[in-house]
Residue frames as a rotation matrix with the C-alpha (Angstrom) as fourth column:
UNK 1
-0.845 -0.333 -0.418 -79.78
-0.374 -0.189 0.908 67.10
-0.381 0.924 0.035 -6.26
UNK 2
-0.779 0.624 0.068 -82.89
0.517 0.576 0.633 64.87
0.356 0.528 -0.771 -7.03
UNK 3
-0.002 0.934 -0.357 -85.26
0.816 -0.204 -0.540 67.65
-0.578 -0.293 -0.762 -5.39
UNK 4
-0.427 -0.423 -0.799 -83.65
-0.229 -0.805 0.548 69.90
-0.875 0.417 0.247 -7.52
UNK 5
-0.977 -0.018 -0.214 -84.44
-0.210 0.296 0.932 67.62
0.046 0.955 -0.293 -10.59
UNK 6
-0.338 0.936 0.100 -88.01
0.933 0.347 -0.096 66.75
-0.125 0.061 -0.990 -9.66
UNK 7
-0.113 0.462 -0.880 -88.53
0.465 -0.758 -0.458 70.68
-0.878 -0.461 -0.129 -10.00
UNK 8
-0.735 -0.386 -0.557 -87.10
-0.266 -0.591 0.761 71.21
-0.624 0.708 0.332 -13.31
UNK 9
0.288 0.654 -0.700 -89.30
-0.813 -0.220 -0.539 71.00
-0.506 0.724 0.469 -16.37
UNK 10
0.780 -0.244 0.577 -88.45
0.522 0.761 -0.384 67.42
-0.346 0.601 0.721 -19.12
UNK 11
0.669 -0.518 0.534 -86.60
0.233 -0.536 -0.812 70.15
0.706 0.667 -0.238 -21.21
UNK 12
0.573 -0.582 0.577 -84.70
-0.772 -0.620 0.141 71.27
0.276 -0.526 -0.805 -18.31
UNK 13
0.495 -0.365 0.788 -83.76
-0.269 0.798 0.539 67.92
-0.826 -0.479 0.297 -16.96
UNK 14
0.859 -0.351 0.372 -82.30
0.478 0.293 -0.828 66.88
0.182 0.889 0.419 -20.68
UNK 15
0.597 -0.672 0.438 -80.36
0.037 -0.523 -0.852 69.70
0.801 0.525 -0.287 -20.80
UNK 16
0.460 -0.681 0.569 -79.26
-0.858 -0.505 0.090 69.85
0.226 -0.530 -0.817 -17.56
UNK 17
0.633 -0.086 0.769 -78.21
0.000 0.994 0.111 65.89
-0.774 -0.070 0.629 -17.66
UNK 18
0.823 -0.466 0.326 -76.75
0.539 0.455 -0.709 65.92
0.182 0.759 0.625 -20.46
UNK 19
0.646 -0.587 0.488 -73.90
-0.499 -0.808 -0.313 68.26
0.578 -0.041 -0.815 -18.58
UNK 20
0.661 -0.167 0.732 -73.11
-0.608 0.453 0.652 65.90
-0.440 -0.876 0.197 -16.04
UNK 21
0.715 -0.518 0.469 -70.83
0.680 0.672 -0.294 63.63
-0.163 0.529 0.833 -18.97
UNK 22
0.507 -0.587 0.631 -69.12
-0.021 -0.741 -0.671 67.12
0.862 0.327 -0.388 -20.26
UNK 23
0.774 -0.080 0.628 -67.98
-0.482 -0.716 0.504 67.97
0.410 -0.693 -0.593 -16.65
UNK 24
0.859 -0.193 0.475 -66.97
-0.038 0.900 0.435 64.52
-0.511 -0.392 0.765 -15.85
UNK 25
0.689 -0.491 0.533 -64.91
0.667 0.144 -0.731 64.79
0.282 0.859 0.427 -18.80
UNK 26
0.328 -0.587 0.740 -63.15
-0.065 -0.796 -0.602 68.48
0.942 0.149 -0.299 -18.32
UNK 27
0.769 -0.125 0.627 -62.66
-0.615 -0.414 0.671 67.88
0.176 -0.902 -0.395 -14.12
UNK 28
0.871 -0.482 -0.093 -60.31
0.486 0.873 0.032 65.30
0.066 -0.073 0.995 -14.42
UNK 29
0.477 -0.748 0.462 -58.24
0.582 -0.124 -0.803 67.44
0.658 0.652 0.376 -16.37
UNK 30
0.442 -0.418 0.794 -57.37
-0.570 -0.814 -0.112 69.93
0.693 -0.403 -0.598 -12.82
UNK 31
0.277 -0.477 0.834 -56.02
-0.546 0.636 0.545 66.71
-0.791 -0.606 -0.084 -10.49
UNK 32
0.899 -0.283 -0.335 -53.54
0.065 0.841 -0.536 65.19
0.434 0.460 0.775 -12.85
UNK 33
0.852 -0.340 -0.399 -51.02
0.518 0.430 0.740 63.47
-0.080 -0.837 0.542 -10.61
UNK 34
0.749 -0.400 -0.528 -47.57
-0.498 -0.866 -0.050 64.40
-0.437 0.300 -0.848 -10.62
UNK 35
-0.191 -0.285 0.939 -46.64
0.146 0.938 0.315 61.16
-0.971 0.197 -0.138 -12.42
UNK 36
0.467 0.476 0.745 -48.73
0.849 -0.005 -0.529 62.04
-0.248 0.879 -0.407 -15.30
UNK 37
0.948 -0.076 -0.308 -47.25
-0.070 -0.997 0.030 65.37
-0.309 -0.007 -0.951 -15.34
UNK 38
-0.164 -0.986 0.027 -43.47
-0.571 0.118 0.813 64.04
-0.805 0.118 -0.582 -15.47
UNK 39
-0.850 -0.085 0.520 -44.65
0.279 0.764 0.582 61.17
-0.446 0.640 -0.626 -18.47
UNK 40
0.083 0.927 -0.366 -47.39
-0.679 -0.216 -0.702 62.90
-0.730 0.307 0.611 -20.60
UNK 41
0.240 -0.274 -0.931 -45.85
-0.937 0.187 -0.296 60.71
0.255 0.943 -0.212 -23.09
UNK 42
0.117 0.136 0.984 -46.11
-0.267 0.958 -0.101 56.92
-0.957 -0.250 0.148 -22.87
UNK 43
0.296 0.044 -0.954 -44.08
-0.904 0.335 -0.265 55.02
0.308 0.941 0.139 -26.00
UNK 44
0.212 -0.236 0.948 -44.01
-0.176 0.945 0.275 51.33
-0.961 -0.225 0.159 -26.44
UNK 45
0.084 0.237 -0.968 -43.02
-0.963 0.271 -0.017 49.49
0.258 0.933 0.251 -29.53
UNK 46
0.309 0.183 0.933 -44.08
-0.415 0.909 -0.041 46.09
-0.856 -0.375 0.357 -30.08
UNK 47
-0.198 -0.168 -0.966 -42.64
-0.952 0.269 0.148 43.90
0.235 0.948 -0.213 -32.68
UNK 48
-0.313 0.039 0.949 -43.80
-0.441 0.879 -0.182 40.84
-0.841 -0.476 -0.258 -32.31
UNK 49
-0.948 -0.202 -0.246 -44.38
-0.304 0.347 0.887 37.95
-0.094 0.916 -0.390 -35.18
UNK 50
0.052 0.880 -0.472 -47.94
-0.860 0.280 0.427 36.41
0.508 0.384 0.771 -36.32
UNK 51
-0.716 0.154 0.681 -49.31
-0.211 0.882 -0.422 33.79
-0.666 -0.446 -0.598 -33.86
UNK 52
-0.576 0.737 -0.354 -51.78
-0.423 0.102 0.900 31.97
0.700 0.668 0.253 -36.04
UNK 53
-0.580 0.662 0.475 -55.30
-0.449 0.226 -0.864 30.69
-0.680 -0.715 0.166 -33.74
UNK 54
-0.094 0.831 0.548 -57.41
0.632 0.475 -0.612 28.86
-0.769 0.288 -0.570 -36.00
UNK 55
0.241 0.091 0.966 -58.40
0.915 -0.354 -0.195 31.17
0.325 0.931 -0.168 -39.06
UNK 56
0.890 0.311 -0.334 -57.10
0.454 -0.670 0.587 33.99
-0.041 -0.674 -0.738 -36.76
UNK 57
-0.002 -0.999 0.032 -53.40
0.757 -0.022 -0.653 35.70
0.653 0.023 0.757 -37.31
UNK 58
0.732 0.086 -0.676 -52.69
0.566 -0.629 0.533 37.89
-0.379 -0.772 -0.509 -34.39
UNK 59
0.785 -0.107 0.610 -50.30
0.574 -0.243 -0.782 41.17
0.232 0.964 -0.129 -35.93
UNK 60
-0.487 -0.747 -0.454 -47.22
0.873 -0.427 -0.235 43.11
-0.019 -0.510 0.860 -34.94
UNK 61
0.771 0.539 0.340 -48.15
0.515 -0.841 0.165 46.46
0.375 0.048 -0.926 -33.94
UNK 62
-0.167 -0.968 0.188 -45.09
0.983 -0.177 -0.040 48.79
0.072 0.178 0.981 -34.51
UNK 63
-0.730 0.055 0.681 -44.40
0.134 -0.966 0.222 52.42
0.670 0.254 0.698 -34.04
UNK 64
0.234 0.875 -0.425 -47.29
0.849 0.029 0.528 52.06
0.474 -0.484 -0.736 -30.91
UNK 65
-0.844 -0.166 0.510 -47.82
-0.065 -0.912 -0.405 55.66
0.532 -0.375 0.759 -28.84
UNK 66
0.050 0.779 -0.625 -49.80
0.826 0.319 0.464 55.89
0.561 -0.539 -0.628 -26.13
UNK 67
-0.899 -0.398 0.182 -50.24
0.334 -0.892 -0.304 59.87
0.283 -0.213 0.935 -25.41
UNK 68
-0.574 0.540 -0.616 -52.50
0.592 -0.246 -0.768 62.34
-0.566 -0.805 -0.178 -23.66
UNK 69
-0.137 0.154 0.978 -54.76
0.882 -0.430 0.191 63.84
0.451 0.889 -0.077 -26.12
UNK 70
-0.676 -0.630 0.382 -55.47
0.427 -0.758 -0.492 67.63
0.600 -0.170 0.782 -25.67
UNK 71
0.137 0.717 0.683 -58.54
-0.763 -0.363 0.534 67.26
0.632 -0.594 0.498 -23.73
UNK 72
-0.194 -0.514 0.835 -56.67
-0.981 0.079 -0.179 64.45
0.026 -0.854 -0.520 -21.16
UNK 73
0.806 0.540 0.244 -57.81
-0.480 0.837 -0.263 61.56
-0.346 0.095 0.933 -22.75
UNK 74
-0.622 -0.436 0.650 -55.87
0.340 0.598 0.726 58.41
-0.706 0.672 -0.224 -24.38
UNK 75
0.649 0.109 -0.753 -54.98
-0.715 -0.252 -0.652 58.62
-0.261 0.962 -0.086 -27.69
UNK 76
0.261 -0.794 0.549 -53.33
0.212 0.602 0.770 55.48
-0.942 -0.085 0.326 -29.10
UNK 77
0.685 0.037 -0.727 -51.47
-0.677 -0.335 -0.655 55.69
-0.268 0.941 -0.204 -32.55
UNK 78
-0.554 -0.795 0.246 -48.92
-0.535 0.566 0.627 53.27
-0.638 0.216 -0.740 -34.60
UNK 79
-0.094 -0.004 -0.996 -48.98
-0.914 0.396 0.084 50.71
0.394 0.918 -0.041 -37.61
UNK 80
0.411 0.471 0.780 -50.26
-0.539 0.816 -0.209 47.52
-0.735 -0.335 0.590 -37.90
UNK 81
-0.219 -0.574 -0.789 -47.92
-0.976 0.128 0.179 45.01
-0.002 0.809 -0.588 -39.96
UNK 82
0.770 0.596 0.227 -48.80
-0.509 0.789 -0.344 41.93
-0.384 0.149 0.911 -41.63
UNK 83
-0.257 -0.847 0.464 -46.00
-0.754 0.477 0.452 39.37
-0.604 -0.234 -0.762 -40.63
UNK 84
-0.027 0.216 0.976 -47.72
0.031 0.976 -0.215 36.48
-0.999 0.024 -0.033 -42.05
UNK 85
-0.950 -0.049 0.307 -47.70
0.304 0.055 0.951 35.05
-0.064 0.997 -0.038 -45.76
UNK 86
-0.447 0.856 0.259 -51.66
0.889 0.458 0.019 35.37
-0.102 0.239 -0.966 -45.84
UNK 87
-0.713 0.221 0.665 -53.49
-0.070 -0.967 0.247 38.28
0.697 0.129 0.705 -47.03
UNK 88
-0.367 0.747 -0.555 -55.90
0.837 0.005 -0.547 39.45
-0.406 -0.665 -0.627 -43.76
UNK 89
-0.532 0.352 0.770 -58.94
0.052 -0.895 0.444 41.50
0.845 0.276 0.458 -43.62
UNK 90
0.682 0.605 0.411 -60.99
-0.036 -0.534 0.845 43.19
0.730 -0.591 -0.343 -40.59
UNK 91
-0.350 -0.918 0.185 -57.95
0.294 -0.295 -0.909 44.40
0.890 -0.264 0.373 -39.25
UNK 92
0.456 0.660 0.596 -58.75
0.062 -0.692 0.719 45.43
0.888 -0.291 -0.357 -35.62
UNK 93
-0.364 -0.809 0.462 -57.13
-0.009 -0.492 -0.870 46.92
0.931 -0.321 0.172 -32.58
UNK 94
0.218 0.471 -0.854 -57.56
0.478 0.712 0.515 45.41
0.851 -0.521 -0.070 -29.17
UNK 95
-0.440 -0.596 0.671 -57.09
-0.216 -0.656 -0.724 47.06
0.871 -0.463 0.160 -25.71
UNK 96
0.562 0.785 -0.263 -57.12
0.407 0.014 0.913 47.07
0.720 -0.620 -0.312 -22.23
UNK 97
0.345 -0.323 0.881 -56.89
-0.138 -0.946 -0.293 49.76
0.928 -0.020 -0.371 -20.15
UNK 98
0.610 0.286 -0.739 -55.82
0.710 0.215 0.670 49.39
0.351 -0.934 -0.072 -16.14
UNK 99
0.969 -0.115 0.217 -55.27
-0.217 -0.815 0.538 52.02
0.115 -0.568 -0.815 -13.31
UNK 100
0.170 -0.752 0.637 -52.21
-0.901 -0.381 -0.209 52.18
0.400 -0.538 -0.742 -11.00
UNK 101
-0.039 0.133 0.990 -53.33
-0.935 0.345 -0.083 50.12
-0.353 -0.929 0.111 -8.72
UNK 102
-0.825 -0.388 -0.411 -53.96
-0.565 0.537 0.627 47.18
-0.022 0.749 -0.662 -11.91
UNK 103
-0.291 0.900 -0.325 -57.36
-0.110 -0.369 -0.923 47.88
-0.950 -0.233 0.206 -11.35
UNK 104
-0.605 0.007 0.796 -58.81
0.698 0.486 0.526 46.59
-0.383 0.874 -0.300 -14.87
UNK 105
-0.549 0.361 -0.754 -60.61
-0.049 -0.914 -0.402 50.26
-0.835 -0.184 0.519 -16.27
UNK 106
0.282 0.884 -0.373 -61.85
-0.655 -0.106 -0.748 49.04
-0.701 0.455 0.550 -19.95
UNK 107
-0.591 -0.328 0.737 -61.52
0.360 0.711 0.605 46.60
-0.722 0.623 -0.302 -22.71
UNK 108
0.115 0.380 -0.918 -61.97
-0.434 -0.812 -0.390 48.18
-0.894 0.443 0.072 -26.42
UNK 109
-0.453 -0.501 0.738 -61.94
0.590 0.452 0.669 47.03
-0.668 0.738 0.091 -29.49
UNK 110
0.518 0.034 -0.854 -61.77
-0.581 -0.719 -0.382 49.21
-0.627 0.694 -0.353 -33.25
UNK 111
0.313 -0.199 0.929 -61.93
0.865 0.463 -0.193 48.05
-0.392 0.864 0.317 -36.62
UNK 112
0.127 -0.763 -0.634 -59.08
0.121 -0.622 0.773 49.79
-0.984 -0.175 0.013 -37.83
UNK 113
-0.950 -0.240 -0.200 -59.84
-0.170 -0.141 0.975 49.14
-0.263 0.960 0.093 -41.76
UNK 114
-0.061 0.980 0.190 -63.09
-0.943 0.005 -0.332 48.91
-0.326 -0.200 0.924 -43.64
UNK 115
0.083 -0.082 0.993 -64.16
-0.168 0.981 0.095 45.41
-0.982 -0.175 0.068 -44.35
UNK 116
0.961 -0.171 0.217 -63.22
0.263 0.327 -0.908 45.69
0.085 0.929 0.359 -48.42
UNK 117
0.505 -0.784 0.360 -59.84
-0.855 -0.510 0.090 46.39
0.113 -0.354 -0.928 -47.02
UNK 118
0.855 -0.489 -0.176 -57.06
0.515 0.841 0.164 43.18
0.068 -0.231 0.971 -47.63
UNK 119
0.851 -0.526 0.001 -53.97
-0.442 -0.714 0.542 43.62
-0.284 -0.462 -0.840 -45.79
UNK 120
0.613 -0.529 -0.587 -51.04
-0.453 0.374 -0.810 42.42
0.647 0.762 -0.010 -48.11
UNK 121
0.273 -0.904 -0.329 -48.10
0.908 0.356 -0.223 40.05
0.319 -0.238 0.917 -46.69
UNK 122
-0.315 -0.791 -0.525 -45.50
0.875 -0.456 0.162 42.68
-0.368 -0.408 0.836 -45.22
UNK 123
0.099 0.615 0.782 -48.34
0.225 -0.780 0.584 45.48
0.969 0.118 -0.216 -45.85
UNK 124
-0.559 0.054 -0.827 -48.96
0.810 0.250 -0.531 47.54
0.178 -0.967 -0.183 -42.85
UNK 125
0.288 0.753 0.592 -52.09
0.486 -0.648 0.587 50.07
0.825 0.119 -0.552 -42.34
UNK 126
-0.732 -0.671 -0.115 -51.94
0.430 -0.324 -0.843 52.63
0.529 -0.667 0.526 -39.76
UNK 127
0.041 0.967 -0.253 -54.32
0.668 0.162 0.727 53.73
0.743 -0.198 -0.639 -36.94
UNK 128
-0.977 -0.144 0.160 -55.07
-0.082 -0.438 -0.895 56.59
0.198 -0.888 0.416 -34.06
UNK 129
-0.160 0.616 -0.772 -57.67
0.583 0.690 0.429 55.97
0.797 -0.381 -0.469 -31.82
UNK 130
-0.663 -0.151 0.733 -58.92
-0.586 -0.506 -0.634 58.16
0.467 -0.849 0.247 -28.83
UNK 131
-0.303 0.399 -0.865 -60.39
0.324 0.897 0.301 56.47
0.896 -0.190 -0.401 -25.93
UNK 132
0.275 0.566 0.777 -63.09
-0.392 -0.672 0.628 57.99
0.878 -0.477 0.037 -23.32
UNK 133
0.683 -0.419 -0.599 -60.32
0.730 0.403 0.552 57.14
0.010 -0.814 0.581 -20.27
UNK 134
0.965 0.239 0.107 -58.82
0.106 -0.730 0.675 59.42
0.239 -0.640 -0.730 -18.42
UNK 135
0.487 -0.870 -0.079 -55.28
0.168 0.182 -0.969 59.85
0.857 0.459 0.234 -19.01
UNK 136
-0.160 -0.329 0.931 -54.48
-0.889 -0.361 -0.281 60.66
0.429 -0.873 -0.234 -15.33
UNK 137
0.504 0.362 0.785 -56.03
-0.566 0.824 -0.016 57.06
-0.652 -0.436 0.620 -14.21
UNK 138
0.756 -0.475 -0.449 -53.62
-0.094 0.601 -0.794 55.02
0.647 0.643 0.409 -16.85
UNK 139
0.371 -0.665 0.648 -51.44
-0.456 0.478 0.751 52.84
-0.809 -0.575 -0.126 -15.19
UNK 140
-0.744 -0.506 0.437 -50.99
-0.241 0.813 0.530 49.95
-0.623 0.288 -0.727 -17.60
UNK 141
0.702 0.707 -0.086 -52.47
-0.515 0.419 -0.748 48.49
-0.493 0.569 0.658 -21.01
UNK 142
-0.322 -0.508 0.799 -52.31
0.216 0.782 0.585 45.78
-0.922 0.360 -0.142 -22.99
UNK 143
0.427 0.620 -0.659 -53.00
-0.694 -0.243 -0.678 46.72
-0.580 0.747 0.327 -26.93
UNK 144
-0.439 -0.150 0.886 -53.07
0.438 0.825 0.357 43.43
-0.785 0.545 -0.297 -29.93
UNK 145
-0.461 0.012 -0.887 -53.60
-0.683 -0.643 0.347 43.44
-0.566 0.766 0.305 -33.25
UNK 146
-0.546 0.100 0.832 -55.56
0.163 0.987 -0.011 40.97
-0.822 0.130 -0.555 -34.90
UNK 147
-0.292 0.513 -0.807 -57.60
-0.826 -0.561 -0.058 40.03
-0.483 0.650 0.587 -38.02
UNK 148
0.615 0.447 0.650 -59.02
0.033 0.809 -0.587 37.21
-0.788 0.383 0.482 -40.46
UNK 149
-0.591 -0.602 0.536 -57.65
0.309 0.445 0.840 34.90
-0.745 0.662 -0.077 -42.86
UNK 150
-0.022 0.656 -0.754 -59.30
-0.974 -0.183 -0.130 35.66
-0.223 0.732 0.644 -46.35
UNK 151
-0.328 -0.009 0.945 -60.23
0.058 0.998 0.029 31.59
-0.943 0.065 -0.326 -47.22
């Protein structure tokens, strides 16, 4: 492959590099176990209450999905509720991704509101998310909600 590339033209090498992410992407989709096949559909709900950390309020994250999108990626989706008396902003969605095998695959975070965004007491904002991980390699994730006090 790399005498191949030392032949091509700059312009060629670009273009033909920049295929090598696409493929990666679409080959997944023809070996998808036969786990993934029986569970394309992966729902959790979390209700959990507001831990407070310092100026920090960690959020329930209700209504969570955790589906194959139509090109075989994760796609995560559900509401984010503010348990706590305090009004929060920079709402953001935490994650980590691991195989089968519990094999740690990524750790993500997404601001899930913009930052003139205040999330009321028993307000709750809502969020999908796609994530460049192979929905055939998902074993296990962990996904939090979190955000700032307004002071």
């Amino acid at each position: 492959m790399r005498n191949k590339l030392a032949s091509l033209s700059k312009y060629q090498k670009i273009q033909y590099l920049t295929l090598i992410p696409l493929i990666s992407i679409c080959i997944p989709s023809f070996n998808i176990d036969v786990q993934a096949q029986q569970s394309s559909s992966i729902n959790n709900t979390f209700n959990g209450t507001a831990n407070v950390k310092s100026d920090r309020i960690n959020l329930a994250i209700e209504n969570l999905v955790v589906d194959r999108s139509v090109t075989n990626l994760v796609e995560i989706k559900g509401d984010v509720k503010n348990n706590s008396t305090l009004d929060v902003h920079e709402v953001k969605v935490s994650a980590e991704y691991y195989d089968k095998t519990g094999t740690l695959l990524e750790k993500i975070e997404h601001f899930i509101t913009s930052p003139s965004f205040i999330l009321k007491p028993n307000a709750q904002v809502s969020f999908d998310s796609l994530e460049v991980i192979g929905f055939h390699k998902l074993g296990d994730y962990n996904i939090v909600a979190s955000g700032e006090t307004i002071k």
